[in-house]
C-alpha positions as CSV (number, residue, x, y, z in Angstrom):
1,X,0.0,0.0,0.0
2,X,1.3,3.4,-0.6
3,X,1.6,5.8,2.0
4,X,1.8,9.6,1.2
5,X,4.5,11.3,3.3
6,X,2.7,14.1,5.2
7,X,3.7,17.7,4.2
8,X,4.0,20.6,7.2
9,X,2.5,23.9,7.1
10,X,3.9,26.1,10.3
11,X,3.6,22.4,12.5
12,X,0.2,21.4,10.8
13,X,-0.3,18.4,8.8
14,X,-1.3,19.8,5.1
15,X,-4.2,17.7,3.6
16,X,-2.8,15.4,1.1
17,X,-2.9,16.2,-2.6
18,X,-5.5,14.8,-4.5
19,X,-4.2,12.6,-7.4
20,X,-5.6,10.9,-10.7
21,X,-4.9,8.4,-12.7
22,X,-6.8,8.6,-15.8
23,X,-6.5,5.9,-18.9
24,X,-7.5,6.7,-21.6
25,X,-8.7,4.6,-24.7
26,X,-11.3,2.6,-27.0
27,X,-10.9,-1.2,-25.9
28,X,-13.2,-2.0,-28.8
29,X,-10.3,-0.6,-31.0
30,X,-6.5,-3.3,-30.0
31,X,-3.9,-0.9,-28.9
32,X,-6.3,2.1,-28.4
33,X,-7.9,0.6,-25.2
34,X,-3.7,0.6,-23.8
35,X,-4.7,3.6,-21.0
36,X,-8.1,1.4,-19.9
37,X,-6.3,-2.1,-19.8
38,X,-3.8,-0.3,-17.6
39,X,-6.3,0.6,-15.2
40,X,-7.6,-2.6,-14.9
41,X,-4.4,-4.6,-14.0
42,X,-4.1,-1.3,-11.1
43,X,-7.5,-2.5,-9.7
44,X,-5.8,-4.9,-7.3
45,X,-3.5,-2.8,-6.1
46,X,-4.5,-0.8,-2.4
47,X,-4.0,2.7,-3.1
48,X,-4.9,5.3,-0.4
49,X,-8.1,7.2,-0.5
50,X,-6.2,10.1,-2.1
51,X,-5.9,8.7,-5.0
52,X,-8.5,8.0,-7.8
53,X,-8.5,5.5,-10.6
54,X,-10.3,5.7,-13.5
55,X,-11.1,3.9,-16.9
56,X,-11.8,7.5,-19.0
57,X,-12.4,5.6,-22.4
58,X,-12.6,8.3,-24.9
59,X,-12.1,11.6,-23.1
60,X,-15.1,13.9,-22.4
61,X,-16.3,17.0,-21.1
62,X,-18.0,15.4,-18.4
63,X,-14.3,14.6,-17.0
64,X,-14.1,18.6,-15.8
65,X,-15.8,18.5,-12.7
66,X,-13.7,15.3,-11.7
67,X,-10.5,17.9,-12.7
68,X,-11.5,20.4,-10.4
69,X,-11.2,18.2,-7.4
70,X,-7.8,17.2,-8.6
71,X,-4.4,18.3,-7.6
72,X,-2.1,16.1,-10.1
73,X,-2.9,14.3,-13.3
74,X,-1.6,10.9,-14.4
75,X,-2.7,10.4,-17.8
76,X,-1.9,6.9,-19.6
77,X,-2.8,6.7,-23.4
78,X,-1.4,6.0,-27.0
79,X,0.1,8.5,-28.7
80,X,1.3,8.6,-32.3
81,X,4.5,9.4,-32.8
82,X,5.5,7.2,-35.9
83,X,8.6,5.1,-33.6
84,X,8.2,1.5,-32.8
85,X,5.5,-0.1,-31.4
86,X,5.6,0.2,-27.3
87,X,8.2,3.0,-27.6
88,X,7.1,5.3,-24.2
89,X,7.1,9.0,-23.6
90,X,6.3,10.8,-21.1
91,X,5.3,14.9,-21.7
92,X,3.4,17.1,-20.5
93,X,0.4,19.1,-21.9
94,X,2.3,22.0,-22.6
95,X,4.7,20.2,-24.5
96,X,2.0,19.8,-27.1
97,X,1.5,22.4,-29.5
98,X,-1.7,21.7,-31.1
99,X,-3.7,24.4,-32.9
100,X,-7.1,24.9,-31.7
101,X,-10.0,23.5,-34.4
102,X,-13.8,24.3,-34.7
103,X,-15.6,21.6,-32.8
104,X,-18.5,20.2,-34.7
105,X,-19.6,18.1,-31.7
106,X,-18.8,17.0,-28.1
107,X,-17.7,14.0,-29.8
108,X,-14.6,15.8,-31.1
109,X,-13.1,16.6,-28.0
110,X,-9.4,15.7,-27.4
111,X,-8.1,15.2,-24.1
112,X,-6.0,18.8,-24.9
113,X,-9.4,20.1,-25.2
114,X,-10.8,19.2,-21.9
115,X,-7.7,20.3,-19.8
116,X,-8.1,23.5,-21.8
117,X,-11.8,23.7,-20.5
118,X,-11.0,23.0,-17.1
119,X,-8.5,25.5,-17.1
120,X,-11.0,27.9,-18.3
121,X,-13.0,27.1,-15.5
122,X,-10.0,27.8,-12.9
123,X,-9.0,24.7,-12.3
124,X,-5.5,22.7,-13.8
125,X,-4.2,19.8,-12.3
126,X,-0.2,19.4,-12.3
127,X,-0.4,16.9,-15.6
128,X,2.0,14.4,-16.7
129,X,0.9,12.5,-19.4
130,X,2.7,8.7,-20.2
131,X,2.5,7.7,-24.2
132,X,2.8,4.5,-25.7
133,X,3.0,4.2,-29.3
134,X,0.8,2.0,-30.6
135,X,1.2,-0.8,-32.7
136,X,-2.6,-1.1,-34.7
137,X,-5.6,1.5,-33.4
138,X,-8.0,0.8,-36.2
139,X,-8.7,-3.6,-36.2
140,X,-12.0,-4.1,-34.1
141,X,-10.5,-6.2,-31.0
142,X,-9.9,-6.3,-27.3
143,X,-6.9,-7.4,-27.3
144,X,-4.1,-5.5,-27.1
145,X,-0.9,-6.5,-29.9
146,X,1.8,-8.0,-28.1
147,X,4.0,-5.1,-27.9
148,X,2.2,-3.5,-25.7
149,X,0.9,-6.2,-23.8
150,X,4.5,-6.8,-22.8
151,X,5.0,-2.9,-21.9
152,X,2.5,-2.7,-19.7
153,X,4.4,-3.9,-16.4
154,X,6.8,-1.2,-17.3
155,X,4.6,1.1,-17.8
156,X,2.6,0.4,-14.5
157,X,6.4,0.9,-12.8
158,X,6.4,4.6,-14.4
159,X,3.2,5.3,-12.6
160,X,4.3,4.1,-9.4
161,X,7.6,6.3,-10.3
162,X,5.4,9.0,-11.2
163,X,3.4,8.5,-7.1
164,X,7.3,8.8,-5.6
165,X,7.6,11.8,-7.1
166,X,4.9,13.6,-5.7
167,X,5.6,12.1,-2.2
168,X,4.8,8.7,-2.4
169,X,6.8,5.6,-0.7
170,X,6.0,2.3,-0.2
């Protein structure tokens, strides 16, 4: 179980921070589900009541309240970047430079998008986002491709690396 490390303010215990960890993908779509297929092999594992896990699917609006309440932001996903197949990255939103484009529905939204949104509404969560380039997004299946089936222990190790840094020890 991981323990969070209290913080002191003048002698008095600080709350602790409130932390996410959002996966993001289509299951119904091999590599894409990657982020929700992470979550579910974290299920298991006793995390303290600080910290939230969550199975986003395909990002949405709906995920801004949730963002208010939230301190720091895991984010686990696929991201195309044209290397090898379970190649990782890890980035943060501001290290993406994508223009903003007319939405023709609510259907459109990226995850960019939302964080853009919540910021709008005051709120920003200290965002790190872990990429894993996929191997096929677009066959109909639930399974994952091998590559990333065999990342995904690593990538569950960055995530606990990613805890330790904001004051985590276990």
């Amino acid at each position: 179980m991981m323990i969070f490390e209290e913080q002191l303010r003048g002698g008095v215990s600080a709350p602790p921070r409130k932390i996410l960890i959002l996966g993001v993908g289509n299951l119904l779509l091999k590599d894409d589900g990657f982020g929700v297929h992470l979550i579910n092999s974290l299920k298991d594992t006793a995390f303290p009541p600080n910290i939230t896990l969550l199975e986003a699917g395909t990002v949405s609006h709906q995920l801004i309240p949730l963002l208010r309440e939230t301190d720091h932001l895991i984010v686990v996903d696929v991201v195309e970047a044209g290397d090898m197949p379970g190649s990782l990255f890890r980035f943060s939103p501001d290290d993406m430079n994508f223009p903003s484009e007319q939405k023709a529905s609510l259907h459109q939204i990226s995850l960019i998008d939302v964080l853009r949104m919540a910021e709008l509404t005051g709120s920003r969560p200290k965002t790190v986002i872990i990429g894993v380039q996929p191997k096929d997004v677009s066959s109909w299946s639930l399974e994952m491709s091998e590559e990333l089936k065999a990342v995904l222990p690593r990538v569950r190790e960055l995530i606990f690396e990613e805890l330790k840094k904001l004051g985590a020890s276990s």
